[in-house]
PDB file of N, CA, C and O in Angstrom:
ATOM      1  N   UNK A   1     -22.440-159.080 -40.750  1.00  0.00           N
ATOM      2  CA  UNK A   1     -22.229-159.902 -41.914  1.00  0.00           C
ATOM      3  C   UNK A   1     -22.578-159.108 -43.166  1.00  0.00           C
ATOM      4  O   UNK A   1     -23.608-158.462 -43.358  1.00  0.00           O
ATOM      5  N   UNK A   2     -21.462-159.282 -44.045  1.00  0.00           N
ATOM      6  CA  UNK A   2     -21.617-158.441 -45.646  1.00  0.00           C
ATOM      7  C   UNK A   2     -23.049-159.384 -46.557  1.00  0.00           C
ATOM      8  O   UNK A   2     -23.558-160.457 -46.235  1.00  0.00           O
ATOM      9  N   UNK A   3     -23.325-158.624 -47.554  1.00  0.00           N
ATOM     10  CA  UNK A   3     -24.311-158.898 -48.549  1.00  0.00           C
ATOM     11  C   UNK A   3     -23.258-160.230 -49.125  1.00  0.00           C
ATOM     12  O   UNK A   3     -22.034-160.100 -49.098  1.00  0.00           O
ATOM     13  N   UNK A   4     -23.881-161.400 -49.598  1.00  0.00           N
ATOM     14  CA  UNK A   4     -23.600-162.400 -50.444  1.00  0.00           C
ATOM     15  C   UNK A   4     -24.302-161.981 -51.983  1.00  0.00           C
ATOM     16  O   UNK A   4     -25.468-161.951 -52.375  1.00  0.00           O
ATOM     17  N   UNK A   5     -22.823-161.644 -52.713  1.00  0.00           N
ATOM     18  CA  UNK A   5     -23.643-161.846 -53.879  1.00  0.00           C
ATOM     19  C   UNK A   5     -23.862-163.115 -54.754  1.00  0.00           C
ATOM     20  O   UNK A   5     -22.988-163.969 -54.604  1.00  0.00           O
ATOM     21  N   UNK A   6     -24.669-163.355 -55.472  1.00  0.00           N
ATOM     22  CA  UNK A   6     -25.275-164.863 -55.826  1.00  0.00           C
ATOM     23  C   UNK A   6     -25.268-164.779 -57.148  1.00  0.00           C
ATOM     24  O   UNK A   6     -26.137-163.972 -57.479  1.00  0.00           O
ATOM     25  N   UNK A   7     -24.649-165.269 -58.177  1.00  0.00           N
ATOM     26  CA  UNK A   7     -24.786-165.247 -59.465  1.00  0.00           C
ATOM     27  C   UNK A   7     -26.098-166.130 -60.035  1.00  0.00           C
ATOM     28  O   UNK A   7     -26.099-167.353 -59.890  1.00  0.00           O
ATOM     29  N   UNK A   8     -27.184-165.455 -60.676  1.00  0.00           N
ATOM     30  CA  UNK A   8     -28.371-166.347 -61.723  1.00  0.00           C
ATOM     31  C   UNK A   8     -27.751-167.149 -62.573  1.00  0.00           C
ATOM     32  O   UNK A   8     -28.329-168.212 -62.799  1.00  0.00           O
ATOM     33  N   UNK A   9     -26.520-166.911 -63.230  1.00  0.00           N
ATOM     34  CA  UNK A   9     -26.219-167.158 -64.197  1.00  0.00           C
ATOM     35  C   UNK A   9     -26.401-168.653 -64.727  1.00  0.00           C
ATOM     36  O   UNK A   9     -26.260-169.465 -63.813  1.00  0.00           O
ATOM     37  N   UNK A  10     -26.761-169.389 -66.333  1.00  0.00           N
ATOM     38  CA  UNK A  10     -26.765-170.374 -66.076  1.00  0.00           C
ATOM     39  C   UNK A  10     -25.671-170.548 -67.770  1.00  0.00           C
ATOM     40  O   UNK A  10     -26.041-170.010 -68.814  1.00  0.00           O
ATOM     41  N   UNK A  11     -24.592-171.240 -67.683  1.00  0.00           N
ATOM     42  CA  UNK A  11     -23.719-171.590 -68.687  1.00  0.00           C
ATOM     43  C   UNK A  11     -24.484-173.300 -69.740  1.00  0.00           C
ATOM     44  O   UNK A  11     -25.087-174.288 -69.321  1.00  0.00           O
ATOM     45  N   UNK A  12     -24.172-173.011 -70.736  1.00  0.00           N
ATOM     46  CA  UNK A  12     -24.454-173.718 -71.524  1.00  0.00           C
ATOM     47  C   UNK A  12     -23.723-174.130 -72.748  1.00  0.00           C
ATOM     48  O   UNK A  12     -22.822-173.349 -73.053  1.00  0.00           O
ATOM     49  N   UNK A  13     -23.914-175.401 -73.715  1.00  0.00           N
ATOM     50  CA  UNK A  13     -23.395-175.497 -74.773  1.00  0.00           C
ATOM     51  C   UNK A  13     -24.222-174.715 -76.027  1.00  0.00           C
ATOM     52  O   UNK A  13     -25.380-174.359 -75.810  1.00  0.00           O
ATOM     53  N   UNK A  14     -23.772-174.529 -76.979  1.00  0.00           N
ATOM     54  CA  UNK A  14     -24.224-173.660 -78.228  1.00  0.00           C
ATOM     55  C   UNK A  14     -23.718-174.878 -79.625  1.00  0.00           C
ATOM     56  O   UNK A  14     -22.620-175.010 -80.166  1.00  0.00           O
ATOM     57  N   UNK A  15     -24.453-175.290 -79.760  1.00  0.00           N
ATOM     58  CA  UNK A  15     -24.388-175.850 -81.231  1.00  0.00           C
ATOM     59  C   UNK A  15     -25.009-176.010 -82.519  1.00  0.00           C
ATOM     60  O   UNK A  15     -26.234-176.056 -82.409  1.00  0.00           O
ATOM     61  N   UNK A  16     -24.638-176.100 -83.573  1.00  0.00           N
ATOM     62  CA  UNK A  16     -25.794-176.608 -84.883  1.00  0.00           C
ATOM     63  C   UNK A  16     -25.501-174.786 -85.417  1.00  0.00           C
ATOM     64  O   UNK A  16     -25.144-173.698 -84.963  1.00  0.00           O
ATOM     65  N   UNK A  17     -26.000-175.527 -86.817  1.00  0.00           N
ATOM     66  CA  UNK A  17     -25.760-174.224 -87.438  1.00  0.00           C
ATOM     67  C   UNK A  17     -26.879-173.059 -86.896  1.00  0.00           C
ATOM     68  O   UNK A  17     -26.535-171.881 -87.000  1.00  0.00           O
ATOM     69  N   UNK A  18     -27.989-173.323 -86.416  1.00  0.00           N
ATOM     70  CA  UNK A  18     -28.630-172.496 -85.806  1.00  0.00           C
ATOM     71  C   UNK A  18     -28.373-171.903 -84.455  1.00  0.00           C
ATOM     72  O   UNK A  18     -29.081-171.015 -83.978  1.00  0.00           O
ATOM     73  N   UNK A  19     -27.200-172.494 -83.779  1.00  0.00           N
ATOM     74  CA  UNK A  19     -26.621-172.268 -82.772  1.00  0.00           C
ATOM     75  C   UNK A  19     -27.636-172.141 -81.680  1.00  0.00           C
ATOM     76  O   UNK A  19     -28.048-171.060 -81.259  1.00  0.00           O
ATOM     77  N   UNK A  20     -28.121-173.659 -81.124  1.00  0.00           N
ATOM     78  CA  UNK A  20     -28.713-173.755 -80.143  1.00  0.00           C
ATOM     79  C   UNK A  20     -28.243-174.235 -79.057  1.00  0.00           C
ATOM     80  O   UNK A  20     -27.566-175.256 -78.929  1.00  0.00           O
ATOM     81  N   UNK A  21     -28.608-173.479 -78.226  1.00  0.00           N
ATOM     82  CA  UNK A  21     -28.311-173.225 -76.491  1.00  0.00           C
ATOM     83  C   UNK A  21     -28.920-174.643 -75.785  1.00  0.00           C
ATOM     84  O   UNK A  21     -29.972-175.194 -76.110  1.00  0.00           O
ATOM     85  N   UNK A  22     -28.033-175.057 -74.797  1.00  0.00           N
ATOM     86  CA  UNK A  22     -28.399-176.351 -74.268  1.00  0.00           C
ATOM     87  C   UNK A  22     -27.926-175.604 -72.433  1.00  0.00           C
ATOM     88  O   UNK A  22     -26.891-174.997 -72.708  1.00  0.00           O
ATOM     89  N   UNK A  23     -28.081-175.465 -71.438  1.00  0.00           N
ATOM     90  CA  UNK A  23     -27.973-175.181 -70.137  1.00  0.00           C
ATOM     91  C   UNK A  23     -27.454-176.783 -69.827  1.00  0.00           C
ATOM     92  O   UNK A  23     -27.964-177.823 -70.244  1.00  0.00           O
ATOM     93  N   UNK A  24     -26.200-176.600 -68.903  1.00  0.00           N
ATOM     94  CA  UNK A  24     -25.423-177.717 -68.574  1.00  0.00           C
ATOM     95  C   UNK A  24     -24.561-177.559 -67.387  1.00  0.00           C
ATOM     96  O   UNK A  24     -24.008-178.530 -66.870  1.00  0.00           O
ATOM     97  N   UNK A  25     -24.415-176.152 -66.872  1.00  0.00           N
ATOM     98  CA  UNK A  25     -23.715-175.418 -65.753  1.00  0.00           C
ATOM     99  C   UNK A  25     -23.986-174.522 -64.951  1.00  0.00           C
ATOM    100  O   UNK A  25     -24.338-173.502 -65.544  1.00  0.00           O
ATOM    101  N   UNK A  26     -23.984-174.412 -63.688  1.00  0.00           N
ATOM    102  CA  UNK A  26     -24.127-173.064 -63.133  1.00  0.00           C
ATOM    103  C   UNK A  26     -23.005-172.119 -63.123  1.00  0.00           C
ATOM    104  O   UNK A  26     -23.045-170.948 -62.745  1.00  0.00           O
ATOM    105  N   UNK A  27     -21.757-172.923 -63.693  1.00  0.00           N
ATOM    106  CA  UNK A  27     -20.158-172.159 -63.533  1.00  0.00           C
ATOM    107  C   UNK A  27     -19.894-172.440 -65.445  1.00  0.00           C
ATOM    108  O   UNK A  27     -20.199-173.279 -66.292  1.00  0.00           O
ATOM    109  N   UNK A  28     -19.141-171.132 -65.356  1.00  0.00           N
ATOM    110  CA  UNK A  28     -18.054-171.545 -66.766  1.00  0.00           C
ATOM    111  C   UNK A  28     -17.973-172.730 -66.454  1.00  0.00           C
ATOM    112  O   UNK A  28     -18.759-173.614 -66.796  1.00  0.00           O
ATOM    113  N   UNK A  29     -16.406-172.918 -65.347  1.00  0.00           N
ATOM    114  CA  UNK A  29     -15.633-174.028 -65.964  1.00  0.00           C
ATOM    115  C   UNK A  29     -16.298-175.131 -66.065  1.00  0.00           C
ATOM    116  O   UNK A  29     -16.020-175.861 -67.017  1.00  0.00           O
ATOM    117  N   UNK A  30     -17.470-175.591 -65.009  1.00  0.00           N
ATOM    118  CA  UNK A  30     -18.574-176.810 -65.376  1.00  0.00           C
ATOM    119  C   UNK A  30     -18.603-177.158 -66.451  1.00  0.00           C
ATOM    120  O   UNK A  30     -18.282-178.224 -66.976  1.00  0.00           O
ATOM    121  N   UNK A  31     -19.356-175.425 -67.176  1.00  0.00           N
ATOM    122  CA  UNK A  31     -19.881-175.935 -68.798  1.00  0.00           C
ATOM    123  C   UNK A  31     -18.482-176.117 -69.738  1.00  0.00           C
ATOM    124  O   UNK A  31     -18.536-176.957 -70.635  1.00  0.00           O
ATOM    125  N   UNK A  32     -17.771-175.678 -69.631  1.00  0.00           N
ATOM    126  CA  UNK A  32     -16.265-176.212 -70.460  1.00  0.00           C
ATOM    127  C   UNK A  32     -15.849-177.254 -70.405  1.00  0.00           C
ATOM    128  O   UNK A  32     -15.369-177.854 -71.367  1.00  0.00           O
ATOM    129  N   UNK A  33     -15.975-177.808 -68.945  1.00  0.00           N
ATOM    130  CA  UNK A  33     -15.816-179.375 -68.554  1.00  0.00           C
ATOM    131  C   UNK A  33     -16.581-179.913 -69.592  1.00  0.00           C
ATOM    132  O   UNK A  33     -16.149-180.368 -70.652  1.00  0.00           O
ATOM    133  N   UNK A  34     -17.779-179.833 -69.215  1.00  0.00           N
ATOM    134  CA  UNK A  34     -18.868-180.580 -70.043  1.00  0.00           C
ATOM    135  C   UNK A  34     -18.574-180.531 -71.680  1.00  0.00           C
ATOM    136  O   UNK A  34     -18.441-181.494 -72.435  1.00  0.00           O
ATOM    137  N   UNK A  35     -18.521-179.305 -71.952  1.00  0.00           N
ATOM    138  CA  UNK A  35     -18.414-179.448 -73.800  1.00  0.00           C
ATOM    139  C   UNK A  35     -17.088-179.998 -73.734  1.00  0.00           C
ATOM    140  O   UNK A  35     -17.411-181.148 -74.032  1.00  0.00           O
ATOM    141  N   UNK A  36     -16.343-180.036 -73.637  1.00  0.00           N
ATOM    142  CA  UNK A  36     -14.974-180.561 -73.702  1.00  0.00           C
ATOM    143  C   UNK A  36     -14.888-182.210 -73.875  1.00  0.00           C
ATOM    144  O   UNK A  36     -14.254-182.881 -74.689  1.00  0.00           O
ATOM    145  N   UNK A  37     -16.068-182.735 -72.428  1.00  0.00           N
ATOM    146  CA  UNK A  37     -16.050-183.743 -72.527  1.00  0.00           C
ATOM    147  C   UNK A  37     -17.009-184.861 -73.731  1.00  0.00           C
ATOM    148  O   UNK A  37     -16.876-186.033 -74.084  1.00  0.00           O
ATOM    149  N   UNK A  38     -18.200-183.493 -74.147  1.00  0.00           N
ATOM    150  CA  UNK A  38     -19.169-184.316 -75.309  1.00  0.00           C
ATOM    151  C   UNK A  38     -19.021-183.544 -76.385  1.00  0.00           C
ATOM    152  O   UNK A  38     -19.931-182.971 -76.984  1.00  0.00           O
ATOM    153  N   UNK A  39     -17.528-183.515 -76.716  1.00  0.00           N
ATOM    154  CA  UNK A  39     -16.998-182.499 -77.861  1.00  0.00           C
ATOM    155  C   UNK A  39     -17.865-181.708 -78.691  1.00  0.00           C
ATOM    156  O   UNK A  39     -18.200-181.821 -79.871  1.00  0.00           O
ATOM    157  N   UNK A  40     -18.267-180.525 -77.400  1.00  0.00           N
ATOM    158  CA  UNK A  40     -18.749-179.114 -78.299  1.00  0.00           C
ATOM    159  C   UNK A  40     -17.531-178.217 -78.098  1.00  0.00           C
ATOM    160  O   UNK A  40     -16.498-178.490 -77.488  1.00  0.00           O
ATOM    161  N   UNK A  41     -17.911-176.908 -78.836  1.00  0.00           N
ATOM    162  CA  UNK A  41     -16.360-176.195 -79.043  1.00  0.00           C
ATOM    163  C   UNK A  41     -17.084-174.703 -78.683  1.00  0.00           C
ATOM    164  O   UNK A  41     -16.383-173.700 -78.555  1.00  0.00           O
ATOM    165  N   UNK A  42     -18.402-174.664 -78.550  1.00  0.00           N
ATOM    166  CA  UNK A  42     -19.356-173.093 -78.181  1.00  0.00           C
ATOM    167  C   UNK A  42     -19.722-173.003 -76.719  1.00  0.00           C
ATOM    168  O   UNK A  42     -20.512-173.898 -76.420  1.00  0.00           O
ATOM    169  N   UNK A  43     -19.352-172.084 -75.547  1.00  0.00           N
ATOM    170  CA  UNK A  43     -19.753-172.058 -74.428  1.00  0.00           C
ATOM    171  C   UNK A  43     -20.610-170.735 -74.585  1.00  0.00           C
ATOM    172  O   UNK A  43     -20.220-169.664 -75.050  1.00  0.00           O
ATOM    173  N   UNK A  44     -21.939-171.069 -74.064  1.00  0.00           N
ATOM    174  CA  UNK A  44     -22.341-169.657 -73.518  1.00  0.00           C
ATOM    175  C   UNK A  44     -23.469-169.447 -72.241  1.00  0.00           C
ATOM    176  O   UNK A  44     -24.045-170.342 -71.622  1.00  0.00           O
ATOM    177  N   UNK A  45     -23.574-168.149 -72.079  1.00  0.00           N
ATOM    178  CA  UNK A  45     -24.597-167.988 -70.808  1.00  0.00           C
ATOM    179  C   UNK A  45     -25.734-167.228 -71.297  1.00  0.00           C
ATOM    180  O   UNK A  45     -26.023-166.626 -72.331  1.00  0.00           O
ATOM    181  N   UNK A  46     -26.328-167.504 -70.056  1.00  0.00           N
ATOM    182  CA  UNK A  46     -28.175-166.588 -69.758  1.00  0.00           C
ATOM    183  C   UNK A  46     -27.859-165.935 -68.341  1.00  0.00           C
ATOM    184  O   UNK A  46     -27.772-166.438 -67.220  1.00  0.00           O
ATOM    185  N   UNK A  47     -27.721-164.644 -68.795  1.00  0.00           N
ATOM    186  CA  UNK A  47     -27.640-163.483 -67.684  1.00  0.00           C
ATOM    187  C   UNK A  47     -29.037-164.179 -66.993  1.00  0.00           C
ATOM    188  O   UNK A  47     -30.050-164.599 -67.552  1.00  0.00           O
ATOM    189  N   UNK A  48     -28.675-164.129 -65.555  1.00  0.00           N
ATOM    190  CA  UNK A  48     -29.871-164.139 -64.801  1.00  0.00           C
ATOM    191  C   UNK A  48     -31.009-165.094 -65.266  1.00  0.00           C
ATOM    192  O   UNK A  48     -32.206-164.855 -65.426  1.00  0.00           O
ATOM    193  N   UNK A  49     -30.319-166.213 -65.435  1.00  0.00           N
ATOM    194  CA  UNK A  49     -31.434-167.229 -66.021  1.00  0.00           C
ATOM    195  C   UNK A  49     -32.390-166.653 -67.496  1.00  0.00           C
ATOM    196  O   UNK A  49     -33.088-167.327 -68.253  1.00  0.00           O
ATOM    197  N   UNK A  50     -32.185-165.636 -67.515  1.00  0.00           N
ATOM    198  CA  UNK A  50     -33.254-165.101 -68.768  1.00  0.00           C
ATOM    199  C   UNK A  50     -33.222-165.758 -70.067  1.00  0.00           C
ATOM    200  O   UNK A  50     -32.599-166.792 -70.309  1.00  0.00           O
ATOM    201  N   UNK A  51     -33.982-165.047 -70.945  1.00  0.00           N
ATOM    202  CA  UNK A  51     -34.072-165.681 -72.286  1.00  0.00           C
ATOM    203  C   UNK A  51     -32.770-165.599 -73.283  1.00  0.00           C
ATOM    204  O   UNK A  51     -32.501-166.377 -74.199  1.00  0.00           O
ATOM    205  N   UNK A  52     -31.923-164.263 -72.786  1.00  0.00           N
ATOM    206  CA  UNK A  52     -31.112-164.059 -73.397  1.00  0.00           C
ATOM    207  C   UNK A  52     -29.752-164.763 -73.599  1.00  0.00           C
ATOM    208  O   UNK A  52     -29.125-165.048 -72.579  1.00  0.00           O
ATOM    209  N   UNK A  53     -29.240-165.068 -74.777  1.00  0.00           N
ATOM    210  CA  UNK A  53     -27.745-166.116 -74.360  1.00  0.00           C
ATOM    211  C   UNK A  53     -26.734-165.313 -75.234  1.00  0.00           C
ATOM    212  O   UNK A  53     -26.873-164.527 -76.171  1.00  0.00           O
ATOM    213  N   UNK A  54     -26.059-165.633 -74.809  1.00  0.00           N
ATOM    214  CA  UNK A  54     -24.581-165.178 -75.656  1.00  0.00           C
ATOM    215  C   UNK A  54     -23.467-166.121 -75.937  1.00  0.00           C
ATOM    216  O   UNK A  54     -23.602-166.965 -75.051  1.00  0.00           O
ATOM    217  N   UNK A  55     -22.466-166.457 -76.644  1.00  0.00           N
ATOM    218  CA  UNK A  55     -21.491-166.899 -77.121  1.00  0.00           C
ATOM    219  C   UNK A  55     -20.107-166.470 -75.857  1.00  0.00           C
ATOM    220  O   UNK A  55     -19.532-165.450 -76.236  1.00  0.00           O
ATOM    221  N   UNK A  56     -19.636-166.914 -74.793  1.00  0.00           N
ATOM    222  CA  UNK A  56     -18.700-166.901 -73.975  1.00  0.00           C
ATOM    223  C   UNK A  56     -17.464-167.117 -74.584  1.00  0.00           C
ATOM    224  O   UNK A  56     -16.870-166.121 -74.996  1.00  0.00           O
ATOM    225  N   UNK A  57     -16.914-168.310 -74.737  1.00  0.00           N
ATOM    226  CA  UNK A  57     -15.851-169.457 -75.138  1.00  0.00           C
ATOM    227  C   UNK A  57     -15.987-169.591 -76.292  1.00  0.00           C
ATOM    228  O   UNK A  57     -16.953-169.017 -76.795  1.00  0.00           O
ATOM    229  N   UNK A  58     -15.112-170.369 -77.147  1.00  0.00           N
ATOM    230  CA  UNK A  58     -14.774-170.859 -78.080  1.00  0.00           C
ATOM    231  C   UNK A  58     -13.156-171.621 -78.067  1.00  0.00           C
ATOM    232  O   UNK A  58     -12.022-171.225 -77.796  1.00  0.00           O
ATOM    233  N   UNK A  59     -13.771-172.942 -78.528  1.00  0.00           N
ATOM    234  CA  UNK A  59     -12.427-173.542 -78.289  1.00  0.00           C
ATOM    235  C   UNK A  59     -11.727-173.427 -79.381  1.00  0.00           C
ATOM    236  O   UNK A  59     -12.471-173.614 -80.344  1.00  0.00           O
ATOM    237  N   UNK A  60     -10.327-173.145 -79.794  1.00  0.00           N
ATOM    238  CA  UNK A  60      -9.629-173.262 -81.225  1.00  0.00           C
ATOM    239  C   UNK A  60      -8.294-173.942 -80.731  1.00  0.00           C
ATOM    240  O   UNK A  60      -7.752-173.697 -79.653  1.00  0.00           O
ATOM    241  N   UNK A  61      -7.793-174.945 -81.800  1.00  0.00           N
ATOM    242  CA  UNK A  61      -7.083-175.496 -81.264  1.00  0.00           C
ATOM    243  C   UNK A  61      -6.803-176.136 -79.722  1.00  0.00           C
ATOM    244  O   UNK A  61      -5.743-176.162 -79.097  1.00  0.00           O
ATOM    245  N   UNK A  62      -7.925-176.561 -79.398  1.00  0.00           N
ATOM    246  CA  UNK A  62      -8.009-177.692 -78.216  1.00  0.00           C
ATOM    247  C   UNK A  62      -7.253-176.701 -76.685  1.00  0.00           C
ATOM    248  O   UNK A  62      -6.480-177.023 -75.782  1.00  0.00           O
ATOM    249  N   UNK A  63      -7.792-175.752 -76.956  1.00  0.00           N
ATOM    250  CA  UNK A  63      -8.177-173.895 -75.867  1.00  0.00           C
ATOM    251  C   UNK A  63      -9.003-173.210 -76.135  1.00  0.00           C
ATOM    252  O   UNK A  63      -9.310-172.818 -77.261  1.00  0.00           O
ATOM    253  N   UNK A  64      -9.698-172.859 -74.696  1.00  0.00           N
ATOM    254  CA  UNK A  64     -10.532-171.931 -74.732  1.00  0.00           C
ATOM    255  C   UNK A  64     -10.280-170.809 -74.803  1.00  0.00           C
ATOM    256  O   UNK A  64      -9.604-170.259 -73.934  1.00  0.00           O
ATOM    257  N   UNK A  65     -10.917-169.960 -76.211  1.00  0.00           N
ATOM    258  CA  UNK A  65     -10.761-168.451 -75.991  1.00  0.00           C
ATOM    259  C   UNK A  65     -11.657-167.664 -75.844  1.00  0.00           C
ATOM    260  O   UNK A  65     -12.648-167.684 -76.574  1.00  0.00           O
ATOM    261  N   UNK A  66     -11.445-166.536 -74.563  1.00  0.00           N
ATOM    262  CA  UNK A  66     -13.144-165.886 -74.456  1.00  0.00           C
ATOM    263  C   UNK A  66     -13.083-164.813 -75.110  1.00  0.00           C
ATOM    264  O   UNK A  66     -12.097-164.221 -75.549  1.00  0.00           O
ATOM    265  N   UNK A  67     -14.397-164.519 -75.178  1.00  0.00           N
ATOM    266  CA  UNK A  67     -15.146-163.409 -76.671  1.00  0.00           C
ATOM    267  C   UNK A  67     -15.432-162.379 -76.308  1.00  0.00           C
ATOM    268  O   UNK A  67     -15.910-161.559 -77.092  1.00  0.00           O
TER     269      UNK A  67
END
């Protein structure tokens, strides 16, 4: 049996002019689901659960475009 690799990753919404991170997914499309559905328009992640987040998605014109 091969190695399983396992993604940390955890996806989130990004909002407010300070652009704060909310965790809402373990998958993109989850967190796209989700902002989509409580109209945010910022997807992003935390490599490996860490502190760090980034800006993924952005919706323009009612599509996601990645960054």
């Amino acid at each position: 049996m091969g190695d399983i690799m396992e993604s940390n990753n955890s996806y989130g919404v990004v909002y407010g002019t300070d652009n704060i991170y909310t965790d809402v997914s373990k998958t993109l499309k989850g967190a796209k689901r989700y902002a989509t559905n409580h109209s945010f328009d910022k997807v992003g992640i935390r490599y490996n659960s860490g502190y760090v987040c980034k800006v993924v998605a952005i919706k323009i014109n009612n599509k996601w475009k990645g960054i």
